[in-house]
C-alpha positions in Angstrom: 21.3 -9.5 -7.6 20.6 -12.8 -6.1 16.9 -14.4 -8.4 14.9 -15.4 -6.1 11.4 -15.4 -7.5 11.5 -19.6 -7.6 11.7 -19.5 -3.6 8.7 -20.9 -1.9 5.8 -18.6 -2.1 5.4 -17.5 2.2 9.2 -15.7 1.6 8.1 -13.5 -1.5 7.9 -10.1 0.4 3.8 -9.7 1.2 3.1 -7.0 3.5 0.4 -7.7 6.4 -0.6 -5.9 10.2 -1.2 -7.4 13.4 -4.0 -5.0 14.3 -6.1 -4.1 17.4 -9.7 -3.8 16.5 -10.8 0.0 17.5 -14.2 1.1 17.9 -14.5 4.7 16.6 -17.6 5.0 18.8 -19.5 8.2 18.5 -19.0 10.8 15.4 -20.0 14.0 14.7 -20.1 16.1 17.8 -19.9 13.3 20.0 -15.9 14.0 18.9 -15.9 17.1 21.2 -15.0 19.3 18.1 -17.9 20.6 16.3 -15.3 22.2 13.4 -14.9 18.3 12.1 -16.8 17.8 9.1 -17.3 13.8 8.0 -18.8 12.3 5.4 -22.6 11.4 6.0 -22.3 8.4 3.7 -21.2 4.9 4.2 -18.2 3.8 3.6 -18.9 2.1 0.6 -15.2 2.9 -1.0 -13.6 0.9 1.6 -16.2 -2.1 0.9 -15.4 -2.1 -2.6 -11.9 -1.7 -2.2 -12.1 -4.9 -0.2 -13.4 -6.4 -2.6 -11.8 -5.7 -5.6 -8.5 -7.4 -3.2 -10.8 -10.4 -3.1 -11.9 -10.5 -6.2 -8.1 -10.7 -7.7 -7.3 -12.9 -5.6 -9.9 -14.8 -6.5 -9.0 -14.5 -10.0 -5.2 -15.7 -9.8 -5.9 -18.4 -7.8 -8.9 -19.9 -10.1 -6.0 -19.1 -13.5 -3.5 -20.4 -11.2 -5.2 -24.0 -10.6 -6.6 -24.0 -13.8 -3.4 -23.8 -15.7 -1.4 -25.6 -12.9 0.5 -22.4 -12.6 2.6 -21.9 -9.5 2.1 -18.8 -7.1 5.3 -16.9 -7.7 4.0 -17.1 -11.1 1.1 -16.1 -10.9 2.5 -12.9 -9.1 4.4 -12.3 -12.0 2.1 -12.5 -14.4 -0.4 -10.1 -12.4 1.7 -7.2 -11.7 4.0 -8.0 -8.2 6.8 -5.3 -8.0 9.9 -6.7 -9.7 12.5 -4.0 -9.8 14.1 -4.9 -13.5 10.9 -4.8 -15.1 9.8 -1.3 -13.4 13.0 -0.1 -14.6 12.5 -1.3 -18.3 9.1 1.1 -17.7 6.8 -1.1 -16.9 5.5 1.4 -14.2 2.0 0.0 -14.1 3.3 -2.7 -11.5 3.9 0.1 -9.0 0.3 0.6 -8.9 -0.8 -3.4 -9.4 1.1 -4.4 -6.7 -1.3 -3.5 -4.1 -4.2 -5.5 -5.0 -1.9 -9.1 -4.9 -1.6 -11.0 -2.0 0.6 -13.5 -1.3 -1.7 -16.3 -0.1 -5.1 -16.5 1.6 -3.6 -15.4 5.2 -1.9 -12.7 3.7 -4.9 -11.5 2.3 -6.8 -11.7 5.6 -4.2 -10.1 7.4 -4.6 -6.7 5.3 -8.6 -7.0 4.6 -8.9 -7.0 8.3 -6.8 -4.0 9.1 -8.4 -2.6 5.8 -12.0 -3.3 7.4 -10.7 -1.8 10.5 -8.9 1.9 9.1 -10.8 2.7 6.1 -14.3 3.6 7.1 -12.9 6.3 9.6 -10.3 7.8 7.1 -13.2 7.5 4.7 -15.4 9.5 7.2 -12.9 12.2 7.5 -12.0 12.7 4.0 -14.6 12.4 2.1 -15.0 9.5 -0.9 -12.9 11.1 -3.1 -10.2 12.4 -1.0 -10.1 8.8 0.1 -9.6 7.0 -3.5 -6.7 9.4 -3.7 -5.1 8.6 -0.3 -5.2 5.1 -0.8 -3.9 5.0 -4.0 -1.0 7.7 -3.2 -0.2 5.7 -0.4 0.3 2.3 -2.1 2.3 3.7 -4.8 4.6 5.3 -2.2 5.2 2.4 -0.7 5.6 0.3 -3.7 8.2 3.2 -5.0 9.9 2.6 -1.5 9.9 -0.8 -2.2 11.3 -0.6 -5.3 14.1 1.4 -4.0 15.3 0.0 -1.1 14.4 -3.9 -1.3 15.9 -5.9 -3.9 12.9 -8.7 -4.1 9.7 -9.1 -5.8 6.9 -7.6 -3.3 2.7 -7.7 -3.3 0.6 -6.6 -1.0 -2.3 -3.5 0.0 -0.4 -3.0 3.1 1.9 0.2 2.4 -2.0 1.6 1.3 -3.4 0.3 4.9 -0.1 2.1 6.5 -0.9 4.9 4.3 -4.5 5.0 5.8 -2.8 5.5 9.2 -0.6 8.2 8.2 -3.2 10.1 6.9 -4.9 9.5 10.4 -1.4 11.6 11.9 -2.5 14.7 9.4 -5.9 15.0 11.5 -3.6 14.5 14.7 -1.9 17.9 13.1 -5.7 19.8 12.4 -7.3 18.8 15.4 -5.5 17.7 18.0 -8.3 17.1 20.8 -10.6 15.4 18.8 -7.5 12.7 18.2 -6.5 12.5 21.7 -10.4 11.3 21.9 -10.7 8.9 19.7 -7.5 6.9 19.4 -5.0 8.9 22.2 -1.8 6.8 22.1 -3.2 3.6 20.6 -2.4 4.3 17.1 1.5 5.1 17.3 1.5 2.1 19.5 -0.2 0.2 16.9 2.0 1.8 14.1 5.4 1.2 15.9 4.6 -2.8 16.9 3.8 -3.4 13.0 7.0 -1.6 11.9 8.7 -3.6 14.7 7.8 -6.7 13.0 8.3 -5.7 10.1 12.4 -5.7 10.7 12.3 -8.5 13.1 10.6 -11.1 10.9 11.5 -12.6 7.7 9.6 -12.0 4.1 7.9 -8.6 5.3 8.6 -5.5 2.9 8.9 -3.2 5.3 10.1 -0.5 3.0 6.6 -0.9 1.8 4.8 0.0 5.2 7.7 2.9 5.0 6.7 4.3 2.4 3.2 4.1 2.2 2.9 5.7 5.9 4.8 8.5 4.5 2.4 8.7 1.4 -0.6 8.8 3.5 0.7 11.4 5.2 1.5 13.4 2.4 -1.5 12.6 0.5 -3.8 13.9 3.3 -1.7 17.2 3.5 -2.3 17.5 -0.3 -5.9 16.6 0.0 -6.9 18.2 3.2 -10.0 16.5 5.4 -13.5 16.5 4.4 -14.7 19.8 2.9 -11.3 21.1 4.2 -10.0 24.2 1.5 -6.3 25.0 3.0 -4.6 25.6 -0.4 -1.4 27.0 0.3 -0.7 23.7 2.0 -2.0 21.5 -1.0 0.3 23.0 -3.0 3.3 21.8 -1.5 2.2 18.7 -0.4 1.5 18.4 -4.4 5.1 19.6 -5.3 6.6 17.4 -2.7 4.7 13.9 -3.7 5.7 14.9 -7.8 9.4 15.3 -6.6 9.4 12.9 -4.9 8.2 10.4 -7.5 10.0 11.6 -10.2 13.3 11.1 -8.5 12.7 7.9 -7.3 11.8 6.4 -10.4 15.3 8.0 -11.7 17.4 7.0 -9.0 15.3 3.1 -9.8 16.5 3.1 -13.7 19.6 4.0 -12.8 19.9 1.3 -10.3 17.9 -1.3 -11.6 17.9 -1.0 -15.4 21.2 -2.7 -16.5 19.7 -6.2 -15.0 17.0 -6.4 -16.7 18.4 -8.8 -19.3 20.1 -11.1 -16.7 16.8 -10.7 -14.3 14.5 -12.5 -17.1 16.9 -15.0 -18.4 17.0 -16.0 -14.6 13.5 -16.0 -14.7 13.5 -18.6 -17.7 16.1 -20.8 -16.6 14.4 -21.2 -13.5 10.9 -22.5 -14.9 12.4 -23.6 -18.4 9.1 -22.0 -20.3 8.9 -18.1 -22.2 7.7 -15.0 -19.8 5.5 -12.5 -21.6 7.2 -9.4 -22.6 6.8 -5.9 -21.9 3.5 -4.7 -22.6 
C-alpha cells in the first residue's frame, strides 16, 4: 500500500454532491395519494444533524490552529476511515467518518445537499426511522469504502446518498406519488454525482456506492412512516447484518497484516508518536 496520508489535504478522499435544489411543494394529499402518511413535525433531525457536522468541524479546526496541527492530522486524530486501523478493530471510525469533512467547501458541498434531502426523507419516515437511515447509510458507505478504496476517507456524503436511496424505496410503495414529486429528476441527479465521482480525482466514490445501497436497504428494513410491512423488515434486517459481517471479514483479512507498516509510515512521515488503539 502506497502511505499517502501526508498528501495535501483537497486529495484525501471527502465525499461531496453537486445538487439541484428541489422544492417538495405540497404534502399530504396535495401528493395525489391519500395512503402516504408523513411526519407532522419539523424536521428538526435533519437541523441537528447539520449541526452536529458543523459543530466538529468547528471543533478540529479550532484544535487544529490551536496546536498548529495539520489537517490530515487532524482527520486522524478524529476518526477519518483508515483501512489498517479498522482492521486492528477500531470499528468506531466506520461510524466517525461521516461527521469529518475535509475542508470548509467540503462541508458546504454536503450540508447543502443535506439541507436539501433530509427534511423530505424525514417527512416520510418518521424521526426515528430517519436517525436509523442515516446512520445505516453512512456506515454502508464507509464499509464500501473500506473495502474497495485503499485511502483514508471523511465525509457525510455516502449518508446524503443514502438519503436518496431510501427516496428509491418510496419509488417501490408508491409509485404515483413519486412520479409527482421528483419524476426523473432524482436518478438524473443520482447518476451525474456518481458520474463525477469516477471522473474526478479525490472523490470516494465507493462511499456514495455504498451508502446509496444502505439507504435503500435501510428504508426496506425500516418501512415509511407508520408503515408495518414485517415480512419485508425481516430480510432487509438479515441482509444489512450479512452484509456487515462479511465485509468487516473480508477487511481483516485484507487489511490487517499492514497495520504495523501503515503506522510506522505514519511516524516517519511527521517524525512525532500517533495515539494508539483505544
Amino acid at each position: 500500500m502506497k502511505y499517502e496520508w501526508d498528501r495535501e489535504p483537497e486529495v484525501i478522499e471527502g465525499e461531496y454532491e453537486v445538487l439541484d435544489e428541489w422544492d417538495a411543494g405540497e404534502t399530504g394529499d396535495g401528493w395525489g395519494n391519500r395512503n402516504i402518511r408523513l411526519d407532522p413535525r419539523p424536521p428538526y433531525v435533519t437541523y441537528a444533524i447539520l449541526g452536529l457536522n458543523v459543530a466538529v468541524w468547528l471543533v478540529m479546526s479550532f484544535i487544529g490552529t490551536l496546536f498548529d496541527i495539520d489537517l490530515d492530522y487532524q482527520l486522524f486524530y478524529f476518526g477519518a476511515k483508515v483501512n489498517e486501523l479498522i482492521a486492528e478493530g477500531e470499528y468506531w471510525r466506520l461510524f466517525t467518518a461521516m461527521f469529518l469533512h475535509v475542508g470548509g467547501m467540503h462541508l458546504l458541498f454536503n450540508s447543502y445537499a443535506l439541507y436539501v434531502y433530509g427534511p423530505i426523507v424525514e417527512k416520510l419516515y418518521g424521526k426515528i426511522r430517519f436517525v436509523v437511515i442515516y446512520v445505516l447509510s453512512g456506515l454502508m458507505g464507509s464499509l464500501f469504502s473500506y473495502l474497495f478504496s485503499p485511502h483514508p476517507a471523511a465525509g457525510a456524503s455516502g449518508a446524503i446518498f443514502g438519503l436518496m436511496g431510501s427516496l428509491l424505496y418510496f419509488r417501490k410503495r408508491k409509485r404515483d406519488a413519486f412520479q409527482r414529486v421528483f419524476g426523473p429528476a432524482l436518478f438524473i441527479v443520482i447518476g451525474i454525482n456518481l458520474l463525477l465521482g469516477f471522473i474526478q480525482p479525490g472523490i470516494d466514490n465507493w462511499g456514495h456506492i455504498g451508502g446509496l445501497v444502505g439507504g435503500f436497504l435501510a428504508a426496506n428494513a425500516v418501512g415509511l412512516y407508520r408503515e408495518r410491512r414485517l415480512s419485508d423488515k425481516v430480510i432487509a434486517w438479515a441482509l444489512i447484518v450479512m452484509i456487515f459481517a462479511l465485509g468487516l471479514w473480508i477487511g481483516q483479512q485484507k487489511y490487517h497484516p499492514k497495520k504495523a507498516m501503515y503506522i510506522e509510515g505514519l511516524r516517519q512521515a511527521y517524525s512525532v508518536p500517533f495515539c494508539q488503539k483505544v
